[in-house]
C-alpha positions in Angstrom: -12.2 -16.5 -20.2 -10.4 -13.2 -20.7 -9.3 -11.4 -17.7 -10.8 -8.2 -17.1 -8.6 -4.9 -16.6 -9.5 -2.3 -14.8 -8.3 1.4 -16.5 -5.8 3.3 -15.2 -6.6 6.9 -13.0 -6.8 9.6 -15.2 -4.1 12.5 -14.4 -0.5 12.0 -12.8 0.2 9.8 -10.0 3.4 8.7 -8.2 4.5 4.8 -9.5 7.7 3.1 -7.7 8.9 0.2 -9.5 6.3 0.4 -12.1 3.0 0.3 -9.5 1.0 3.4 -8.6 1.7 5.2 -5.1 -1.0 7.2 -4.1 -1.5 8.8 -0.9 -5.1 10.9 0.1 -4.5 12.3 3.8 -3.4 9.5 6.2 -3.7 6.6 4.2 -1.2 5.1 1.3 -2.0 2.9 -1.7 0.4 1.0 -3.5 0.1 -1.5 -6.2 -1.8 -2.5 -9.7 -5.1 -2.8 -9.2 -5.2 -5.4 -12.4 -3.5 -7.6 -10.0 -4.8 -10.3 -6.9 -3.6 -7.7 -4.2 -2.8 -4.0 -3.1 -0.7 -3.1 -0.4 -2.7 0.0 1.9 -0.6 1.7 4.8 -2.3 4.0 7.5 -0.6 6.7 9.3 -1.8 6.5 13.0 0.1 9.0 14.4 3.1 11.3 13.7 6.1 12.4 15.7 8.3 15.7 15.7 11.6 15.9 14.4 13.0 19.1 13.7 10.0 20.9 13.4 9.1 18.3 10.6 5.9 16.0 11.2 7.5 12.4 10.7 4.7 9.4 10.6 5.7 7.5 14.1 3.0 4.1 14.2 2.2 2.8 10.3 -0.8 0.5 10.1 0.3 -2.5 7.2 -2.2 -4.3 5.2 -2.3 -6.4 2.1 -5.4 -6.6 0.4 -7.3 -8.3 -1.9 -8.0 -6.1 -5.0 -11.4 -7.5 -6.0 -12.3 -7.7 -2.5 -11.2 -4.1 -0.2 -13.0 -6.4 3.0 -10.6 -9.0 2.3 -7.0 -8.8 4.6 -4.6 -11.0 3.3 -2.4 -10.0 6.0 -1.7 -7.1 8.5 0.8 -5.9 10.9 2.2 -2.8 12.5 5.7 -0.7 12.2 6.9 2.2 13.6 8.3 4.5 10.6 7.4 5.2 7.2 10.5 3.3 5.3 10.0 0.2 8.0 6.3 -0.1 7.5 6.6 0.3 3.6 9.8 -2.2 3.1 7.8 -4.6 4.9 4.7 -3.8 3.0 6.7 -4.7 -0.3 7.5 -7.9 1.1 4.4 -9.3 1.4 2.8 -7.8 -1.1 5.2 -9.8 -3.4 4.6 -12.8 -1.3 0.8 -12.6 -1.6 1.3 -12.3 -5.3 3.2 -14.8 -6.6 1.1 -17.2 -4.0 -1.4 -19.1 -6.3 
């Protein structure tokens, strides 16, 4: 049975390391939706540095592509680069699990 693909957004987007990044307001996607999962982060709140709104408390989740309802895992950071380096991580866990 051939896999089905999905097509890719029309217009420019943001990829890192060959995946779409997307973000709409307070929320981030990254990943290929042609693959098992996607990893999502949530801003939940922001602090001030500088004058310069920073994201403070990062919601994590990895989740299944076919399925948005389905967590494959969750977790929270403080930071933007913490939250997203650990994102990565088990986003490339949950992928290569069969």
């Amino acid at each position: 049975m051939a896999q089905e693909t999905k097509p890719l957004v029309e217009g420019k987007y943001l990829e890192y390391l060959d995946k779409p990044l997307v973000r709409e307001g307070n929320t981030i996607c990254y990943g290929d939706m042609n693959e098992k999962c996607i990893l999502v982060l949530e801003i939940m709140s922001y602090k001030d540095v500088g004058g310069k709104q920073l994201p403070k408390d990062v919601f994590i989740q990895v989740i299944d592509s076919n399925d948005p309802t389905k967590i494959v895992k969750q977790g929270k950071k403080e930071g933007l680069y913490d939250a997203f380096s650990m994102g990565l991580v088990w986003l490339d866990l949950a992928l290569k699990a069969k």
